[in-house]
Backbone as JSON Lines, residues from 0, in Angstrom:
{"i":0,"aa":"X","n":[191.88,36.82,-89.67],"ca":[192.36,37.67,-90.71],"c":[191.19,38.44,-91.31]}
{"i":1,"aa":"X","n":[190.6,39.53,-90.6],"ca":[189.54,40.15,-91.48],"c":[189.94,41.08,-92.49]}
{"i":2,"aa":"X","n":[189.33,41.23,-93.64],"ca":[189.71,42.37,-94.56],"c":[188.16,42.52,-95.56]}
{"i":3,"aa":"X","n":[188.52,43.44,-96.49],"ca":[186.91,43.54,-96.95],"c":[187.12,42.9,-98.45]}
{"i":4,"aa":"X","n":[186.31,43.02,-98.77],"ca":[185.76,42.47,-100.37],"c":[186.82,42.6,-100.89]}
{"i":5,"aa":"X","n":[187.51,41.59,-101.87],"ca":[188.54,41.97,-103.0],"c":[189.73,41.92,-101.94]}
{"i":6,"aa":"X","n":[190.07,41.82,-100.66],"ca":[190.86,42.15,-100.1],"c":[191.98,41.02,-100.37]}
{"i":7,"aa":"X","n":[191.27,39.99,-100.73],"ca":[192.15,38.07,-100.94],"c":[192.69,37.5,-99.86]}
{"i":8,"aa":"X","n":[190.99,37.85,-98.98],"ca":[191.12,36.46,-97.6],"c":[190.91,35.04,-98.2]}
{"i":9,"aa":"X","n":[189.84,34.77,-99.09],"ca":[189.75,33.65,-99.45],"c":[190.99,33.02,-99.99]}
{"i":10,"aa":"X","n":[191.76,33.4,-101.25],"ca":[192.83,33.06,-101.61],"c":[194.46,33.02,-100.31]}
{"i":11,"aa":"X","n":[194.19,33.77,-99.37],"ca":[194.92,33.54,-98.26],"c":[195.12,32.64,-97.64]}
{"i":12,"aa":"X","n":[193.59,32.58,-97.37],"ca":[193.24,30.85,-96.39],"c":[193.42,29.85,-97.18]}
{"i":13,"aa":"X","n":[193.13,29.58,-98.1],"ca":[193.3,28.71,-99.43],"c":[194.97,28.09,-99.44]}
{"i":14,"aa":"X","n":[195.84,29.69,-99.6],"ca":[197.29,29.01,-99.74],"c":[197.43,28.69,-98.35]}
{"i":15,"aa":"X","n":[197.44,29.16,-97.73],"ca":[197.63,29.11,-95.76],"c":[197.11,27.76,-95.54]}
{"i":16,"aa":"X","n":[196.04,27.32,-95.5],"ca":[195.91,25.17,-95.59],"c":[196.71,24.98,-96.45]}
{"i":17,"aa":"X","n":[196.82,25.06,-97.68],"ca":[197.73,23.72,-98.84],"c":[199.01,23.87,-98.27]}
{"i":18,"aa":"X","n":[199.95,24.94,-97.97],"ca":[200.99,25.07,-97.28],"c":[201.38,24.73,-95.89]}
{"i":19,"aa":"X","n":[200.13,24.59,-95.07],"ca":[200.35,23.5,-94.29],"c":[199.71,22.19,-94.56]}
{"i":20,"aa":"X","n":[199.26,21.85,-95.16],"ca":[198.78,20.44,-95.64],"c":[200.22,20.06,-96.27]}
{"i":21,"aa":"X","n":[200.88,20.53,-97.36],"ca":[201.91,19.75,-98.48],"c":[203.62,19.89,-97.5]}
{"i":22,"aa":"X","n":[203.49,20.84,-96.39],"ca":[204.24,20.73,-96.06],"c":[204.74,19.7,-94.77]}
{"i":23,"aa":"X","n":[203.44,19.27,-94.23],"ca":[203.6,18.46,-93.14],"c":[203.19,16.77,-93.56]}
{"i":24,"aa":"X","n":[203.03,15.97,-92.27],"ca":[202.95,14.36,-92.78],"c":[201.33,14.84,-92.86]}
{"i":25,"aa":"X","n":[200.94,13.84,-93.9],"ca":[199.63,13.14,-94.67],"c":[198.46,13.61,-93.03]}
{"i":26,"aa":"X","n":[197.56,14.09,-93.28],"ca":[196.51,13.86,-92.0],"c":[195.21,14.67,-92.56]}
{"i":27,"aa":"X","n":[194.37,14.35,-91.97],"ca":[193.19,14.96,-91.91],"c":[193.16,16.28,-91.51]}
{"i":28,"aa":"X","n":[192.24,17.33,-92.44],"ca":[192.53,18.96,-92.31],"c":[190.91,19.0,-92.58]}
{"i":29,"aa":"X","n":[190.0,20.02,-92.39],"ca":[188.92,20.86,-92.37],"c":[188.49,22.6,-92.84]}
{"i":30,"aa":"X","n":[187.73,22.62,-93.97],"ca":[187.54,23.71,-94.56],"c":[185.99,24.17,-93.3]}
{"i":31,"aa":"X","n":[185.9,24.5,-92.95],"ca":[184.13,25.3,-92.37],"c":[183.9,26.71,-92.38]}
{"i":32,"aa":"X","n":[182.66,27.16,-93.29],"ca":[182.33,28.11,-94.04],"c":[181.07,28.29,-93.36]}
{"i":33,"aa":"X","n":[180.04,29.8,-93.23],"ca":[178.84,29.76,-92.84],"c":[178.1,28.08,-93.26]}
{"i":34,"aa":"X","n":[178.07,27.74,-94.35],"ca":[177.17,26.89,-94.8],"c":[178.08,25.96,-95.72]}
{"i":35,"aa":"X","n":[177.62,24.7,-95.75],"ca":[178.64,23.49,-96.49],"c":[178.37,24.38,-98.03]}
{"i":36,"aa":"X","n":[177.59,24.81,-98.39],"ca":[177.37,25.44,-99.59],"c":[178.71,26.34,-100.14]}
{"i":37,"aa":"X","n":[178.72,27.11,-99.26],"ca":[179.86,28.28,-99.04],"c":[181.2,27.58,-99.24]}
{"i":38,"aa":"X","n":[181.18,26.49,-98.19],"ca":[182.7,26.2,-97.97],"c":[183.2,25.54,-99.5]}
{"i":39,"aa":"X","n":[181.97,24.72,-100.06],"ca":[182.18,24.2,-101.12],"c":[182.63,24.82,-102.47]}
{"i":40,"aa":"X","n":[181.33,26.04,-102.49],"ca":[181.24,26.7,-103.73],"c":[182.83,28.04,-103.8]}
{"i":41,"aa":"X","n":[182.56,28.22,-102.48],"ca":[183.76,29.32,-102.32],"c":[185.2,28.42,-102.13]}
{"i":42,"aa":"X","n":[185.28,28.12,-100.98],"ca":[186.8,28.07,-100.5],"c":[187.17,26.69,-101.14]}
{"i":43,"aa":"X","n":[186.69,25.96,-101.78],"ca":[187.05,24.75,-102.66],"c":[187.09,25.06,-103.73]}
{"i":44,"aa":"X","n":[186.2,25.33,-104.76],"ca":[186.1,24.97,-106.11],"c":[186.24,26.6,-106.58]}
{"i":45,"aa":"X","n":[186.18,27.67,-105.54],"ca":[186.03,29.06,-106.31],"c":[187.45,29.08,-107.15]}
{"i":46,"aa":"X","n":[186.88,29.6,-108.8],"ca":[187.89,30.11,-109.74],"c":[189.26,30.23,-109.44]}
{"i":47,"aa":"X","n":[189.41,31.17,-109.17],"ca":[191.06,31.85,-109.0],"c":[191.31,31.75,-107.28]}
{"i":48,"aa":"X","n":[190.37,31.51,-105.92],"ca":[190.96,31.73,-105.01],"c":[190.86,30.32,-104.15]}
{"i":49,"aa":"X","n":[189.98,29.14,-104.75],"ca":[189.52,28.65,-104.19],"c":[190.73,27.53,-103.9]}
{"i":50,"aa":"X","n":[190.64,26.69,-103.03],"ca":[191.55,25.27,-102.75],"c":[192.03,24.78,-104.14]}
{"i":51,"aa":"X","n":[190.92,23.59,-105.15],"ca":[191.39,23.23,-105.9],"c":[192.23,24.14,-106.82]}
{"i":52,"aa":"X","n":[191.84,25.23,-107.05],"ca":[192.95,26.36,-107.68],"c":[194.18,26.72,-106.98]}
{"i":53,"aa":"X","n":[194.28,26.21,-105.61],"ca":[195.71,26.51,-105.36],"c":[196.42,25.09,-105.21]}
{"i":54,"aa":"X","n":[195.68,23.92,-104.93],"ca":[196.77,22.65,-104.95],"c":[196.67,22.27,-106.76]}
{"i":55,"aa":"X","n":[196.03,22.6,-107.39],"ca":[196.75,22.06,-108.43],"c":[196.27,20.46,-109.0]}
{"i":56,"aa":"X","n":[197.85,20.28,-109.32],"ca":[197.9,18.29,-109.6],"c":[198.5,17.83,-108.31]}
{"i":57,"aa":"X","n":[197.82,18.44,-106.81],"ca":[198.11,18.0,-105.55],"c":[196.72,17.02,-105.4]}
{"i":58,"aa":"X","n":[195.8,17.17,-106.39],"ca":[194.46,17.09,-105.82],"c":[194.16,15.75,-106.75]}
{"i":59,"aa":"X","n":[193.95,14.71,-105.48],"ca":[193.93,13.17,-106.03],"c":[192.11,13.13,-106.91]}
{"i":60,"aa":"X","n":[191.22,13.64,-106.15],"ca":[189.71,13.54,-106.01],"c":[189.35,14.67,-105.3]}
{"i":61,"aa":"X","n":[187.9,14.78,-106.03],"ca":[187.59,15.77,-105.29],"c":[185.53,15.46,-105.04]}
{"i":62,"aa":"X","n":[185.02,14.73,-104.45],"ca":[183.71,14.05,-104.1],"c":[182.7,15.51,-103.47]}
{"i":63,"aa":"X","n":[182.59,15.96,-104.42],"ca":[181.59,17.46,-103.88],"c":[180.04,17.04,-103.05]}
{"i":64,"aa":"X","n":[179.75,15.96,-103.33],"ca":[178.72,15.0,-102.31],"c":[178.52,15.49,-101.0]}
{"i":65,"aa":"X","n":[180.07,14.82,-100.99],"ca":[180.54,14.61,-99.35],"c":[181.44,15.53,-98.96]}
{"i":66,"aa":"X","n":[181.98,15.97,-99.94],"ca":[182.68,17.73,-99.56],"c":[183.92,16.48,-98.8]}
{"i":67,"aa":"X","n":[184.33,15.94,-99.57],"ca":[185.82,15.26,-99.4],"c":[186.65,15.53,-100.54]}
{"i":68,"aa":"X","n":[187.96,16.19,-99.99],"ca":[189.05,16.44,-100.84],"c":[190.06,15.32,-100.62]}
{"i":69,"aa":"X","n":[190.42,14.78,-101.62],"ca":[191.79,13.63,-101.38],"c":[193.24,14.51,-101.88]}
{"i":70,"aa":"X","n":[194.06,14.43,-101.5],"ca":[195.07,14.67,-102.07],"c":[196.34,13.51,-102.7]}
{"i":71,"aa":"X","n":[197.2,13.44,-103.22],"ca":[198.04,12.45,-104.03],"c":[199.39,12.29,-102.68]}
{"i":72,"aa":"X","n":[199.49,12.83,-101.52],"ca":[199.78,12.68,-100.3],"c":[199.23,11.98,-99.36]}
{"i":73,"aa":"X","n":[198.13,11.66,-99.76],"ca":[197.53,10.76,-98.53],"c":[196.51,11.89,-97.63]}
{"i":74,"aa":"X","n":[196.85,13.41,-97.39],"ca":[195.72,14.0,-96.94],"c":[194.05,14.01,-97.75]}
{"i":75,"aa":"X","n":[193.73,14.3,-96.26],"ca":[192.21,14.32,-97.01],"c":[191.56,15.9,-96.42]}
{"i":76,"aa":"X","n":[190.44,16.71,-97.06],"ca":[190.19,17.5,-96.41],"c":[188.63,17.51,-96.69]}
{"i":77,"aa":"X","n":[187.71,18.02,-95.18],"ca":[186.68,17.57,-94.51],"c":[185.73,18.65,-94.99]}
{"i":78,"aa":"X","n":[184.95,19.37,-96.16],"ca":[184.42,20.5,-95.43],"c":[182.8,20.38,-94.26]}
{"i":79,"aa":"X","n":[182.2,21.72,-94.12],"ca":[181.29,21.66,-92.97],"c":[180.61,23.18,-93.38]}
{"i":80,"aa":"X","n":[179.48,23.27,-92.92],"ca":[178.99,24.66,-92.67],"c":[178.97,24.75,-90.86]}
{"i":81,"aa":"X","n":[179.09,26.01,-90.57],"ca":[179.08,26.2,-89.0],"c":[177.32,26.9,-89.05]}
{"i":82,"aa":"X","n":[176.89,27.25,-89.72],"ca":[175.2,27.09,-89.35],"c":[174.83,26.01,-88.82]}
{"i":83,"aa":"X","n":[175.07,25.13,-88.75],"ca":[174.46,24.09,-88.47],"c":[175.52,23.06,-86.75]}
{"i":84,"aa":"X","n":[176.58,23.99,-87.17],"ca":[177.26,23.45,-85.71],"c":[178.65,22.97,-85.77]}
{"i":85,"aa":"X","n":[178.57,22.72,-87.4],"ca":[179.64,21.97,-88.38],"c":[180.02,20.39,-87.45]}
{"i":86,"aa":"X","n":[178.55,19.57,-87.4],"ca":[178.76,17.85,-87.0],"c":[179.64,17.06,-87.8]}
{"i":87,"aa":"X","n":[179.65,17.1,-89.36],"ca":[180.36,16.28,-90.05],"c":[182.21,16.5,-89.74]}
{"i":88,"aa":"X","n":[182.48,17.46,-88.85],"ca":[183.92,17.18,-88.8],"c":[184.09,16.64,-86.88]}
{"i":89,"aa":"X","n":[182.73,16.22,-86.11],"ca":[183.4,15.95,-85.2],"c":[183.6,14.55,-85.39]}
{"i":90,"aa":"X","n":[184.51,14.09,-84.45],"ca":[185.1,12.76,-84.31],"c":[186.39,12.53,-85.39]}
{"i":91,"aa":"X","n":[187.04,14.01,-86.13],"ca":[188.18,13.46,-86.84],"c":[189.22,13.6,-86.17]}
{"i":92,"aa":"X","n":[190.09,13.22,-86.3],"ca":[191.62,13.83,-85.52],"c":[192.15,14.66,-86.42]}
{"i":93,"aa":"X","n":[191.78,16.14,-86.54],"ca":[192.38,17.13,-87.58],"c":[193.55,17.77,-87.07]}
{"i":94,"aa":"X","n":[194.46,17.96,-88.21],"ca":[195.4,18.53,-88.43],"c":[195.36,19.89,-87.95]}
{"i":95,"aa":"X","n":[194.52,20.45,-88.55],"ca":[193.98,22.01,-88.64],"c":[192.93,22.12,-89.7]}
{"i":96,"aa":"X","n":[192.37,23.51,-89.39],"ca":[191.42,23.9,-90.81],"c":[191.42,25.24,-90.42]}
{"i":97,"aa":"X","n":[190.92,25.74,-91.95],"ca":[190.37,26.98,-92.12],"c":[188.9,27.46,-91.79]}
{"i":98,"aa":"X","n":[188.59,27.81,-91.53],"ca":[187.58,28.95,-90.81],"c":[186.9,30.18,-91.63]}
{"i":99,"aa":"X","n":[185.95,30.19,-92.16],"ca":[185.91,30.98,-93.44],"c":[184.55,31.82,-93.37]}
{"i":100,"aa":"X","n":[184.53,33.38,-92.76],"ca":[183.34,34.46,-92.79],"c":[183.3,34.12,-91.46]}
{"i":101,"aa":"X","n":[184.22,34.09,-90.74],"ca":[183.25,33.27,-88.94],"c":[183.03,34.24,-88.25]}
{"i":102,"aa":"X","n":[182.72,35.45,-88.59],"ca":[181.55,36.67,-88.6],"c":[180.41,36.68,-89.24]}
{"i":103,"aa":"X","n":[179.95,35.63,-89.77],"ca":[178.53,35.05,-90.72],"c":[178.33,33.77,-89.44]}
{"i":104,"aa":"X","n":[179.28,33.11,-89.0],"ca":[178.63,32.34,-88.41],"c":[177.43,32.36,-87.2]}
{"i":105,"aa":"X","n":[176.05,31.96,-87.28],"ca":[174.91,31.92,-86.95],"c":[175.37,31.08,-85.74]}
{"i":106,"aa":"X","n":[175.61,29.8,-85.75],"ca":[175.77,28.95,-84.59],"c":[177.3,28.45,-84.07]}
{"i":107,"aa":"X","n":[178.07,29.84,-84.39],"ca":[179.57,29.81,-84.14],"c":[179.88,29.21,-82.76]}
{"i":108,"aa":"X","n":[178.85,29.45,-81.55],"ca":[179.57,28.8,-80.27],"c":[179.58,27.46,-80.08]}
{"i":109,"aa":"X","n":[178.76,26.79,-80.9],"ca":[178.36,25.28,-81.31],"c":[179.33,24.91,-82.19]}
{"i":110,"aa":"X","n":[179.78,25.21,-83.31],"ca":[181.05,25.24,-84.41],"c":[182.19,24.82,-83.75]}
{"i":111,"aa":"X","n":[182.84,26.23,-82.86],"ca":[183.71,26.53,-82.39],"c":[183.89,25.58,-81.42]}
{"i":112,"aa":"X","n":[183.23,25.44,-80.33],"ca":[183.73,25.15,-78.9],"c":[183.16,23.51,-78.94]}
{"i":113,"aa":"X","n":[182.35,22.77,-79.75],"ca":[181.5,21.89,-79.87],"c":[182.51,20.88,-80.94]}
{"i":114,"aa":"X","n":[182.27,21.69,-81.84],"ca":[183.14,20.48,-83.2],"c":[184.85,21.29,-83.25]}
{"i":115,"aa":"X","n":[185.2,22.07,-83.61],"ca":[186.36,22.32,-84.3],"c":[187.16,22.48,-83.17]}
{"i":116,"aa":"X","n":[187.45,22.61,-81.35],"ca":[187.48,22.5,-80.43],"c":[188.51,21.4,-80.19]}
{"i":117,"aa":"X","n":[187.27,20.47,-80.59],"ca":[187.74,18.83,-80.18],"c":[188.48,18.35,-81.25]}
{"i":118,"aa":"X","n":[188.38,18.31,-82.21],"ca":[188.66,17.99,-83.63],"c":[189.98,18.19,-84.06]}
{"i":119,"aa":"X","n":[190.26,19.67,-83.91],"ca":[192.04,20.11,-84.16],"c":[192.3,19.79,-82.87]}
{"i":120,"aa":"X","n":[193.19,17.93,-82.9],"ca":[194.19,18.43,-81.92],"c":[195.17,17.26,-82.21]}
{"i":121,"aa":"X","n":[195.52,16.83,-83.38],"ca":[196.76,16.27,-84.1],"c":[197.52,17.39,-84.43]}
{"i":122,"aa":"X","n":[199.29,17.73,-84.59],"ca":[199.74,18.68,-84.55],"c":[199.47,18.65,-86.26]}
{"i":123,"aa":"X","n":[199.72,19.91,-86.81],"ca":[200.33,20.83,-85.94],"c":[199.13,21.64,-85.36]}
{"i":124,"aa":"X","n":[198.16,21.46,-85.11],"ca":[196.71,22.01,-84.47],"c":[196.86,23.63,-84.95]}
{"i":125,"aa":"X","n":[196.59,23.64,-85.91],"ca":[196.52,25.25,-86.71],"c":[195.1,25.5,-87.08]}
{"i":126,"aa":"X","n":[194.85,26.54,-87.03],"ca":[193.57,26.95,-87.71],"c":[193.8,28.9,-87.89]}
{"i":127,"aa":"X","n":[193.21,29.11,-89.71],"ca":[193.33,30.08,-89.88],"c":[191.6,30.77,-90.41]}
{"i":128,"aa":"X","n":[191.42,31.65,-89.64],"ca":[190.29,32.27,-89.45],"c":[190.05,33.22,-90.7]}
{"i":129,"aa":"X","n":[189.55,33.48,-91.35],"ca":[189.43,34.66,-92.1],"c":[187.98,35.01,-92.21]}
{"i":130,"aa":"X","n":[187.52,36.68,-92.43],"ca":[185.98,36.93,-93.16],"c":[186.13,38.79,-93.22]}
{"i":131,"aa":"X","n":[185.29,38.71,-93.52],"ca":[184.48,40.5,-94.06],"c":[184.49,40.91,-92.2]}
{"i":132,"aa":"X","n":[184.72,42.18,-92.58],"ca":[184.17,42.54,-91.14],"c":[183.17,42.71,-90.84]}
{"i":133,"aa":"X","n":[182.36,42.47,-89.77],"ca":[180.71,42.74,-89.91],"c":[180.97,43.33,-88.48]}
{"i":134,"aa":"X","n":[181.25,43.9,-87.7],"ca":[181.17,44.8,-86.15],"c":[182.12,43.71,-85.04]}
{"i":135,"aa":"X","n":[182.12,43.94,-84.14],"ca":[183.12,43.27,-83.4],"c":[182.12,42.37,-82.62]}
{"i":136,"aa":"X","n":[181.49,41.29,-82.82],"ca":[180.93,40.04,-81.67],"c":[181.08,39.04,-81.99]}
{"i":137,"aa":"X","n":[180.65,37.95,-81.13],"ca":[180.62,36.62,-81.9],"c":[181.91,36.25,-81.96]}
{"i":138,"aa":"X","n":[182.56,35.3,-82.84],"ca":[183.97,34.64,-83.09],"c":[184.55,35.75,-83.4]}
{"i":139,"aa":"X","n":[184.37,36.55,-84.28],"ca":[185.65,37.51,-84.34],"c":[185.84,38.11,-82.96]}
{"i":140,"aa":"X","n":[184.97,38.68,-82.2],"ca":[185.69,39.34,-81.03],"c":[186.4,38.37,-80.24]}
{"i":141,"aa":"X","n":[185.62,37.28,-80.18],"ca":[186.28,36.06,-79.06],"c":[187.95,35.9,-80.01]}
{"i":142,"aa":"X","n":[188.23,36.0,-80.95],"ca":[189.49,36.1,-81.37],"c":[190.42,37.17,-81.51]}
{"i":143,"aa":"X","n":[189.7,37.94,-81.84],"ca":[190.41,38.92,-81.17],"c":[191.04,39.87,-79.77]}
{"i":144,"aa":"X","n":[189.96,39.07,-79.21],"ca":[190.49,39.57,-77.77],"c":[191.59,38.84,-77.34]}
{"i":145,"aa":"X","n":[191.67,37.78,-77.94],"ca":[192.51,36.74,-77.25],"c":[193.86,37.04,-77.53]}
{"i":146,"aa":"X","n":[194.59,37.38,-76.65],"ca":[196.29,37.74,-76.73],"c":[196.84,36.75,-78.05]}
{"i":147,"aa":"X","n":[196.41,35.19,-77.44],"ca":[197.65,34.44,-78.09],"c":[196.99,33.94,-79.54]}
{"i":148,"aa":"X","n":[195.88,34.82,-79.73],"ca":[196.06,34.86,-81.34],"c":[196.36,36.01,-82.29]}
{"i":149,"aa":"X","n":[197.52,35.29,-83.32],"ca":[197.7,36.99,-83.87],"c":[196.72,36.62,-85.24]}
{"i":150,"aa":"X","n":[196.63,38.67,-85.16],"ca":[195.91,38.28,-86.57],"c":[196.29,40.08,-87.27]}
{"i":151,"aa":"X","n":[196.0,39.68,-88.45],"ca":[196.46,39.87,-89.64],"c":[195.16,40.62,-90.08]}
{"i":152,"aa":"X","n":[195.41,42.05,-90.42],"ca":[194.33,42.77,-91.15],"c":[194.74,43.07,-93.07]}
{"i":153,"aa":"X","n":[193.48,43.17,-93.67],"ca":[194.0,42.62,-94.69],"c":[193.68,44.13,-95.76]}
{"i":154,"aa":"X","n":[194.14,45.11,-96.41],"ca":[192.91,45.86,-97.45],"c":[192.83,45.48,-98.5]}
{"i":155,"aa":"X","n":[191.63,46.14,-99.13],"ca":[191.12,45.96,-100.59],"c":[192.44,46.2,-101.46]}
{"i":156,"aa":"X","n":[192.67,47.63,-100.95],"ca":[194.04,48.47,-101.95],"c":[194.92,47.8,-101.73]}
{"i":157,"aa":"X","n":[195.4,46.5,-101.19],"ca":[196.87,46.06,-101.44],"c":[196.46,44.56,-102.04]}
{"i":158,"aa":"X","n":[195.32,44.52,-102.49],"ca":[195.08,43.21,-103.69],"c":[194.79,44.08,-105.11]}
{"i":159,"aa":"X","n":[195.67,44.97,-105.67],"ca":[194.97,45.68,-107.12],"c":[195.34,44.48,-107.83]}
């Protein structure tokens, strides 16, 4: 889902996990952002777009340490930076996760094909991609070329 600044990818991806998290059985899900920093500061705890701002009193704990989200369902959610390869989510059996700037990602073929690969493949095996556009290489082109993913362009002017 690329769109630019202000466009409300973050708040997208945000409702797009909790709506599949609250709607399916209890399981393990994954936030990965350029950097655990990112995934944390942005797609978790950010103000108005971030996770805890969209589940609410869904949200049992929230351990910013370990970048573990509990929910009052029994899910839990994992984050990771993909600079680094995103190691802390291999070996889970994830649900799905979100994917966040993976046009920033530095060591996206390590991320991608290495951890988040193996990782999503409890159903419903979803993952929603979003970031800024930065030129077509890297994960965004590898997703976009790909027939059997659709995706969703997003503008500034239809978040006033």
């Amino acid at each position: 889902m690329p769109g630019g600044r202000g466009s409300g990818k973050t708040r997208t991806g945000a409702e797009t996990l909790a709506r599949w998290i609250l709607d399916g059985e209890p399981g393990d899900w994954a936030i990965v952002a350029p950097t655990y920093g990112a995934a944390r500061n942005i797609c978790v705890e950010g103000k108005r777009s971030g996770l805890l701002a969209v589940l609410g009193p869904q949200v049992e704990t929230w351990n910013r340490s370990i970048g573990e989200l509990r929910l009052v369902n029994g899910s839990a959610i994992h984050i990771d930076g993909a600079d680094d390869g995103a190691p802390r989510i291999q070996g889970w059996n994830l649900r799905g996760a979100w994917c966040d700037e993976v046009g920033l990602w530095r060591r996206w073929e390590e991320a991608w094909f290495e951890s988040l690969k193996y990782a999503v493949r409890m159903p419903p095996a979803k993952v929603v991609c979003t970031g800024t556009p930065k030129g077509k290489r890297g994960l965004p082109l590898a997703l976009i070329e790909d027939e059997s993913v659709p995706v969703t362009r997003l503008r500034t002017s239809d978040n006033i």
